[in-house]
N, C-alpha and C positions, 0 to 999 in steps of 0.2 A: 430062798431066793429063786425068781423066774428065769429061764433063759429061754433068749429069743433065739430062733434059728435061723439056719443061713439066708433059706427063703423069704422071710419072714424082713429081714433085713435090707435084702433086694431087693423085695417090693417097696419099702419103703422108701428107700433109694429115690426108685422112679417116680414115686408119686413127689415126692420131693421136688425133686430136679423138675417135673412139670407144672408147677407150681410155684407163686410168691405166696410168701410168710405174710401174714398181716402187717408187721413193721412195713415191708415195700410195700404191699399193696395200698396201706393210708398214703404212704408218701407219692404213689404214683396218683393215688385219688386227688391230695393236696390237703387231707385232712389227721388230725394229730392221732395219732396210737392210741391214745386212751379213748379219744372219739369213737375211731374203728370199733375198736375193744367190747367198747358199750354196745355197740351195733352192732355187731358178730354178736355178740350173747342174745340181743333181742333179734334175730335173723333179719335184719335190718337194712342189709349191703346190697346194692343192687348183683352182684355175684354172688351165688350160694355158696357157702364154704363148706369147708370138709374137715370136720374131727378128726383129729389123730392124737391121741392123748387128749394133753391140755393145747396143743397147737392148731391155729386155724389157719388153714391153707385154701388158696385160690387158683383156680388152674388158669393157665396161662394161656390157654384158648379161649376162654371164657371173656378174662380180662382185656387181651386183645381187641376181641370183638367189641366191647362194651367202650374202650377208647378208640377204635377204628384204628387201628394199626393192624397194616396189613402181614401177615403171618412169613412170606419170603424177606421182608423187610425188616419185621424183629432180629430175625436170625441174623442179619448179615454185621461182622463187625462195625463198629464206629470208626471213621478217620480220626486219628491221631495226631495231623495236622492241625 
């Protein structure tokens, strides 16, 4: 058995957390996961993804850009109203 270490964990963390999962990123595109899916394996997405295991991840800088949503704007919560 492997064991990851604390760093190792960490970093993954953050890469995470700056980054959507292919699931949201098709749903943010408007296109179905399996779509994506096939197009991440042929590098196909107009954002380059990032290997990490079997997960493909999109950084959310990236993505922003690529929908024009402006970056102080992402961040702020949604009304509730």
């Amino acid at each position: 058995m492997q064991t990851v270490s604390q760093s190792t964990l960490a970093k993954r963390a953050r890469l995470e957390s700056a980054s959507y999962s292919l699931r949201d990123f098709s749903a943010l595109l408007g296109i179905s996961y399996t779509s994506a899916h096939e197009a991440a394996q042929r590098d196909a997405l107009p954002v380059k993804a990032i290997r990490q295991g079997r997960l493909y991840l999109f950084p959310k800088s990236q993505v922003h850009r690529l929908l024009g949503i402006d970056a102080d704007h992402a961040a702020e919560p949604k009304d509730a109203a």
